[in-house]
VEXKOLNU-447899 format. One record per residue (C-alpha): x, y, z. Coordinates in steps of 0.001 Angstrom, whole numbers, plus 500000, padded with zeros to 6 digits. Example, Ala and Ser with C-alpha at 12.3 -4.5 7.8 and 13.67 -1.06 7.14 Angstrom:
2
((512300, 495500, 507800)),
((513670, 498940, 507140)),
***
This chain:
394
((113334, 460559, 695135)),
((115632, 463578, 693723)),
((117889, 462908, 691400)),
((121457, 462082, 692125)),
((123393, 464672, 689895)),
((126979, 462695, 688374)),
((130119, 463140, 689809)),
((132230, 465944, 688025)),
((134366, 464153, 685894)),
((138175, 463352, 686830)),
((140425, 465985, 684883)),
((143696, 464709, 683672)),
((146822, 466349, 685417)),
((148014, 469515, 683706)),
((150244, 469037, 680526)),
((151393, 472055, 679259)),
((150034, 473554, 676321)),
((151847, 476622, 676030)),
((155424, 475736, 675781)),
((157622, 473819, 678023)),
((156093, 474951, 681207)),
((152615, 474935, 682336)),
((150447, 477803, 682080)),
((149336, 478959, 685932)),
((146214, 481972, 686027)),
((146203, 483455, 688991)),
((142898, 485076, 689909)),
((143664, 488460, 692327)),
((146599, 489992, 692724)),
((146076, 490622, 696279)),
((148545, 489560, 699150)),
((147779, 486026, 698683)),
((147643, 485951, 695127)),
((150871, 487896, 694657)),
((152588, 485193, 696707)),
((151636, 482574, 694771)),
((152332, 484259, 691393)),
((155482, 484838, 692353)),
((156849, 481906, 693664)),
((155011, 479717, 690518)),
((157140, 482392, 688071)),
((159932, 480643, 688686)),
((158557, 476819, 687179)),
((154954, 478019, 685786)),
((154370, 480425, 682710)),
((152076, 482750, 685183)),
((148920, 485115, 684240)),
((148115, 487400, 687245)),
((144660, 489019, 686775)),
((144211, 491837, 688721)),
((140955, 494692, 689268)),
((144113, 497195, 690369)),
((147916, 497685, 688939)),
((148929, 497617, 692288)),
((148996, 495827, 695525)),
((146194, 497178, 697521)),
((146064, 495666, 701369)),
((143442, 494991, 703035)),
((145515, 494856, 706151)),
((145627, 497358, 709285)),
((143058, 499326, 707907)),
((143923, 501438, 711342)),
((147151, 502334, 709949)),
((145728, 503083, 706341)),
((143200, 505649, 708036)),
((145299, 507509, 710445)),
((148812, 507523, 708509)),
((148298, 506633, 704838)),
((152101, 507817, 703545)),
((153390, 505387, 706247)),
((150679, 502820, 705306)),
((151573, 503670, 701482)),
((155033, 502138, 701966)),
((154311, 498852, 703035)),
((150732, 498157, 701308)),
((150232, 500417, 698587)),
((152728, 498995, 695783)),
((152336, 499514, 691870)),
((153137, 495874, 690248)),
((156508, 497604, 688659)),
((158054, 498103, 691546)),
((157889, 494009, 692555)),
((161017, 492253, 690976)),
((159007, 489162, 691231)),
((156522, 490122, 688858)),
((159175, 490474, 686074)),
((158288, 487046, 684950)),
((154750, 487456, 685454)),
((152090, 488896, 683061)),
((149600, 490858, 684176)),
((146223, 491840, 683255)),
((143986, 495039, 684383)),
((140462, 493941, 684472)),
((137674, 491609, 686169)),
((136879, 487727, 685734)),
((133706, 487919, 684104)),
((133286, 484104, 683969)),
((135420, 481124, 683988)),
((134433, 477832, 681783)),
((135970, 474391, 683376)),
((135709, 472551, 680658)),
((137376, 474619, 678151)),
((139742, 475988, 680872)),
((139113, 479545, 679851)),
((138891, 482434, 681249)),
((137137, 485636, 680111)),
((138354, 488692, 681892)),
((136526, 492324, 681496)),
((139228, 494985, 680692)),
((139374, 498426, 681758)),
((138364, 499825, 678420)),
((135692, 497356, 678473)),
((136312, 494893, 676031)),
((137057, 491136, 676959)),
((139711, 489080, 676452)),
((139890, 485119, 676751)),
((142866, 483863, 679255)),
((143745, 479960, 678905)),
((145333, 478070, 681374)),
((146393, 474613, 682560)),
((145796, 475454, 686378)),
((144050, 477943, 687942)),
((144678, 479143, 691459)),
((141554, 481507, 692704)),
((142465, 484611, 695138)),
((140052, 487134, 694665)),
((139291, 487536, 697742)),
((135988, 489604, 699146)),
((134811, 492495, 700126)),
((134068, 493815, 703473)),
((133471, 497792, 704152)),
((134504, 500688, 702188)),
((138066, 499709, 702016)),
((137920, 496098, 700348)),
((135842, 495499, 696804)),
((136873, 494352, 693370)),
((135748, 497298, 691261)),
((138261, 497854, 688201)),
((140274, 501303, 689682)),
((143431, 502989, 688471)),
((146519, 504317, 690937)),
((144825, 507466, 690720)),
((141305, 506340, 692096)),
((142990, 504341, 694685)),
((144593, 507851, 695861)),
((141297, 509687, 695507)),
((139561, 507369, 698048)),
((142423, 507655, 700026)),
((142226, 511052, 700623)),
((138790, 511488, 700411)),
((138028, 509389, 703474)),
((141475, 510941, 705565)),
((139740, 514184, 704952)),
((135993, 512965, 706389)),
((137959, 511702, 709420)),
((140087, 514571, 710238)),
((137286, 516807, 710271)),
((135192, 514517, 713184)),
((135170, 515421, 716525)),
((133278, 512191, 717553)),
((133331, 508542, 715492)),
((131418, 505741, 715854)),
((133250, 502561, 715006)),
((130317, 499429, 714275)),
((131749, 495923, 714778)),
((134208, 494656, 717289)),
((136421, 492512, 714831)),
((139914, 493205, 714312)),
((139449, 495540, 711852)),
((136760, 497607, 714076)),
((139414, 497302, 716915)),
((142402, 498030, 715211)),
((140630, 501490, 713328)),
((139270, 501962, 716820)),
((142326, 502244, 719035)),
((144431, 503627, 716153)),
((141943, 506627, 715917)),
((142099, 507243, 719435)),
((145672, 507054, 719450)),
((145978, 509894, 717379)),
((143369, 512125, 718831)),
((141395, 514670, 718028)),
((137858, 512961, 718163)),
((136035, 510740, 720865)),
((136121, 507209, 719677)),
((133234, 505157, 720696)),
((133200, 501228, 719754)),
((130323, 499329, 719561)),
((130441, 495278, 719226)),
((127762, 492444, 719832)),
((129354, 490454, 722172)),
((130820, 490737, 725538)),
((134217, 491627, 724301)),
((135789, 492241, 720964)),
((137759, 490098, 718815)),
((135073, 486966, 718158)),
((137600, 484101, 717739)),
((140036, 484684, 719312)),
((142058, 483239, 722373)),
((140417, 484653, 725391)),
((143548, 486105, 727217)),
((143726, 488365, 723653)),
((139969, 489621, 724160)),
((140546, 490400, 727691)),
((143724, 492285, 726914)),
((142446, 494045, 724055)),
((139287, 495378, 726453)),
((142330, 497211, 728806)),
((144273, 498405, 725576)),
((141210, 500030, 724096)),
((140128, 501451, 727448)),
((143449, 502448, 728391)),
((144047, 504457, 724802)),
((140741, 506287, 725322)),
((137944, 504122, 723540)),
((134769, 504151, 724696)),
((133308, 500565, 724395)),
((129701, 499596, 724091)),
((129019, 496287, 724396)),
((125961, 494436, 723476)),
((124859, 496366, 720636)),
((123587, 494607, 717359)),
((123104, 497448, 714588)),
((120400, 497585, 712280)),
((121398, 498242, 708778)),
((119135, 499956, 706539)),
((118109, 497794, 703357)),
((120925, 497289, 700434)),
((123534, 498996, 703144)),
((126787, 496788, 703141)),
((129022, 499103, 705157)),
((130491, 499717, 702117)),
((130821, 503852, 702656)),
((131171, 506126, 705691)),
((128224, 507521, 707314)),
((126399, 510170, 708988)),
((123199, 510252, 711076)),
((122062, 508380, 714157)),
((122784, 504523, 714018)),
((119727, 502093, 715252)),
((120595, 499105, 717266)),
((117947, 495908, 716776)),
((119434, 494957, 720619)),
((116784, 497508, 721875)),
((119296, 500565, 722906)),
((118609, 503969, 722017)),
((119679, 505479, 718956)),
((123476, 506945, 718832)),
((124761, 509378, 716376)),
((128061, 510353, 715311)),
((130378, 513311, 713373)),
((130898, 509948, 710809)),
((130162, 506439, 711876)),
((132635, 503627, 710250)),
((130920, 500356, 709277)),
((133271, 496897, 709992)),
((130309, 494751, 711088)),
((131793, 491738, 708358)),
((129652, 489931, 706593)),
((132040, 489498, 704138)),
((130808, 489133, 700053)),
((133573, 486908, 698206)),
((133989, 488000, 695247)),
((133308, 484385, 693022)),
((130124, 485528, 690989)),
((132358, 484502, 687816)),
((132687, 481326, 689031)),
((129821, 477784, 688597)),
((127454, 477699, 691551)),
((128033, 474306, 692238)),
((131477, 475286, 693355)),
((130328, 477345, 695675)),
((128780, 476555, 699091)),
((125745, 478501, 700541)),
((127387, 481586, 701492)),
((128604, 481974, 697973)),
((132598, 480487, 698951)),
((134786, 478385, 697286)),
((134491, 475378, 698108)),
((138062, 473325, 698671)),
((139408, 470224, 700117)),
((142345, 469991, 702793)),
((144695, 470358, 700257)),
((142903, 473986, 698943)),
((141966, 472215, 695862)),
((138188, 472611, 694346)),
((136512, 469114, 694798)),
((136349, 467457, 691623)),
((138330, 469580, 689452)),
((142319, 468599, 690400)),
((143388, 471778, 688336)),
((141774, 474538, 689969)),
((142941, 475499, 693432)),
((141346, 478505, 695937)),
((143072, 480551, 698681)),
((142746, 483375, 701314)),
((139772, 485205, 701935)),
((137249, 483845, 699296)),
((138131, 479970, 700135)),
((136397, 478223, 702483)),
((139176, 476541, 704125)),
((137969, 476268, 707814)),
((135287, 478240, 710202)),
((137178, 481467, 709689)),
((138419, 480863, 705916)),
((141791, 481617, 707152)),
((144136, 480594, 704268)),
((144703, 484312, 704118)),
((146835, 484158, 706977)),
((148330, 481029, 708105)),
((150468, 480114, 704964)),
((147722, 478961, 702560)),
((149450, 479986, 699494)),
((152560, 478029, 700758)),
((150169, 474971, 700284)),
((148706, 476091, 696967)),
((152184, 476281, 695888)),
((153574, 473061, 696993)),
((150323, 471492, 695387)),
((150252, 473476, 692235)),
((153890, 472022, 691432)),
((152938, 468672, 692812)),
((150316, 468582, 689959)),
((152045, 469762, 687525)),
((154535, 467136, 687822)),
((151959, 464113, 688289)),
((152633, 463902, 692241)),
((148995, 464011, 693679)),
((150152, 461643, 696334)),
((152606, 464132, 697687)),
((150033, 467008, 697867)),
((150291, 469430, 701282)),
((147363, 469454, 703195)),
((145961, 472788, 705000)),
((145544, 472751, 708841)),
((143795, 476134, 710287)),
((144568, 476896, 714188)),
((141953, 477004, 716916)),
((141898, 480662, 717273)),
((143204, 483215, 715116)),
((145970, 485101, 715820)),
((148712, 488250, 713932)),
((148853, 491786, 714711)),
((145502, 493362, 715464)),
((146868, 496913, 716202)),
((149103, 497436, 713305)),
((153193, 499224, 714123)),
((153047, 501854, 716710)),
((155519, 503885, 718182)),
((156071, 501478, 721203)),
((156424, 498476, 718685)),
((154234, 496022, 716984)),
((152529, 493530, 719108)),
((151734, 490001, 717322)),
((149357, 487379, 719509)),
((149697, 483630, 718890)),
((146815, 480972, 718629)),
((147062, 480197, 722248)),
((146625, 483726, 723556)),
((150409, 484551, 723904)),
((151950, 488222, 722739)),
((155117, 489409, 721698)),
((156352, 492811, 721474)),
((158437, 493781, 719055)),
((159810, 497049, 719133)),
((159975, 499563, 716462)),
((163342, 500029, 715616)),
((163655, 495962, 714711)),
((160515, 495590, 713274)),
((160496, 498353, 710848)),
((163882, 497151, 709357)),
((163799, 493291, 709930)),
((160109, 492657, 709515)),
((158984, 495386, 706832)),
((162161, 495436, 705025)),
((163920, 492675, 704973)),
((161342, 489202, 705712)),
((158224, 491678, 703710)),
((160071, 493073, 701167)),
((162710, 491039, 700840)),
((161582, 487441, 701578)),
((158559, 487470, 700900)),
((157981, 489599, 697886)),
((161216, 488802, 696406)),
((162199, 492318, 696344)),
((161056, 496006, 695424)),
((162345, 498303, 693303)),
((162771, 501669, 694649)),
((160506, 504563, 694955)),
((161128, 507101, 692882)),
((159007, 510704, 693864)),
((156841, 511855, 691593)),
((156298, 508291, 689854)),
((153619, 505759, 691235)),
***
């Protein structure tokens, strides 16, 4: 018979060892990430590691590609601008590895030399990447502007774009692209309908939305990637679907078929599960190592890792202080809903439209959305507050 490999041994809970407080890493700055370091800042001594010196989004990618300054404003924020982060300290670079035991860990800076972070927790956000708009290469603000522009400029000169994958990021770039005209928008998806997982009534409205905008949708079509291709760039050329259609070629053809890589190569395998995932409990901790919590996109909460979205890092906070003050037995636990739910289309000029788990929509409209939802709860709320933009300085 195999052998039975030990149980990981029980850590102790975290004493500080760098002062009076405990000393919290943070792995990603991304949206979840900055959350939690910023709420931790105010009992922790907090380490954010970061691959950019600025808030990047992942979110409404349709936004990002067909009005980056407005997109800019809300999801493109240097780290100096967030008066939360006054208490943090951040670092430029990637995790390289991470040992347990030790509780260390190494981090490759932008000049390329490492450095060696200790901590007494350790909350994991790194998130994953998906397409050409999500990775965790080590960039400046000035490589973040480059691709930017550089993929505004591909799409501006299409007359006809093929978007691959009907998830809400191939939806939301489709219909935003159509919105704004100027190229024949043609969205192709495996299924019957878009939007895999969520509440029917959203998947049939979504079907009259993108038909009703001017989106051509294709149904039924599986893509065939050519070897080592991620989706990771735009592309040219005639895609081939392995669901026996014929061939279809585009001006540039936009790649959001998922298949999402987390980005946890610095990390043991045995906390990992097949797909290369965090592993956690219902409380977002790491089985078998109390100290060292995961959230958002690289945890593997629930079917659809969905800590991302549904107020993970209000759990990893609540648990992180629980632990630090020797209250396992009071630790949040993590509940994902049936279906997903958010915005899918991103603000528009008629509003921003946000489903619930059970199919529902609200409209909001523009004119309270922009100031009560992007200014004061975003901003304000939950980011703690942003110091202002000054032109000519990122």
């Amino acid at each position: 018979m195999p052998e039975t490999p030990s149980p990981a041994p029980v850590q102790p809970a975290a004493q500080p060892r760098h002062g009076a407080r405990p000393r919290v890493i943070v792995a990603g700055l991304g949206d979840t990430g900055l959350l939690v370091a910023t709420r931790l800042a105010r009992t922790c001594d907090v380490v954010g590691i970061s691959t950019r010196p600025a808030l990047v989004s992942g979110q409404e990618l349709g936004n990002r590609l067909t009005d980056p300054d407005r997109w800019r404003r809300s999801y493109l924020v240097p780290f100096h601008r967030f008066r939360g982060l006054d208490r943090i300290r951040t670092v430029h670079g990637r995790i390289s590895s991470v040992d347990l035991t030790r509780r260390e860990v190494h981090v490759e800076g932008v000049d390329g030399d490492t450095a060696v972070e200790t901590y007494d927790l350790l909350v994991i956000a790194t998130g994953a990447s998906n397409g050409f708009w999500r990775h965790d290469r080590i960039e400046d603000l000035q490589a973040i502007d480059d691709d930017l522009a550089a993929v505004s400029t591909q799409l501006e000169a299409a007359t006809s774009v093929a978007v691959v994958g009907g998830g809400a990021t191939g939806v939301s770039v489709a219909d935003n692209l159509a919105r704004r005209g100027g190229a024949q928008v043609h969205l192709f998806h495996s299924g019957d309908e878009p939007l895999p997982g969520y509440h029917p009534k959203v998947r049939r409205w979504i079907v009259r939305e993108l038909q009703g905008n001017g989106v051509e949708l294709h149904p039924g079509h599986r893509a065939e990637l050519p070897d080592g291709f991620t989706g990771d760039r735009l592309t040219t050329g005639p895609v081939s679907w392995s669901s026996g259609q014929e061939p279809f070629e585009a001006d540039i053809t936009l790649w959001a078929v998922g298949g999402m890589r987390p980005h946890s190569r610095f990390l043991p395998r045995e906390l990992l599960d097949d797909d290369g995932f965090v592993r956690v409990d219902e409380h977002l901790r790491v089985p078998g190592h109390p100290n060292v919590f995961a959230v958002g996109d690289v945890a593997a909460s629930d079917p659809f890792r969905s800590s991302a979205r549904n107020w993970g890092w209000q759990v990893v906070v609540a648990n992180v202080k629980a632990r630090t003050g020797g209250r396992d037995r009071k630790l949040k636990r993590y509940q994902a809903p049936e279906h997903r739910w958010g915005s899918i289309l991103g603000l528009q000029d008629d509003g921003l439209v946000v489903f619930q788990p059970d199919g529902k929509r609200v409209r909001i409209p523009r004119w309270i959305a922009e100031p009560l939802l992007f200014r004061l709860f975003t901003t304000r709320y939950l980011y703690g507050g942003l110091r202002p933009h000054r032109p000519g300085h990122r």
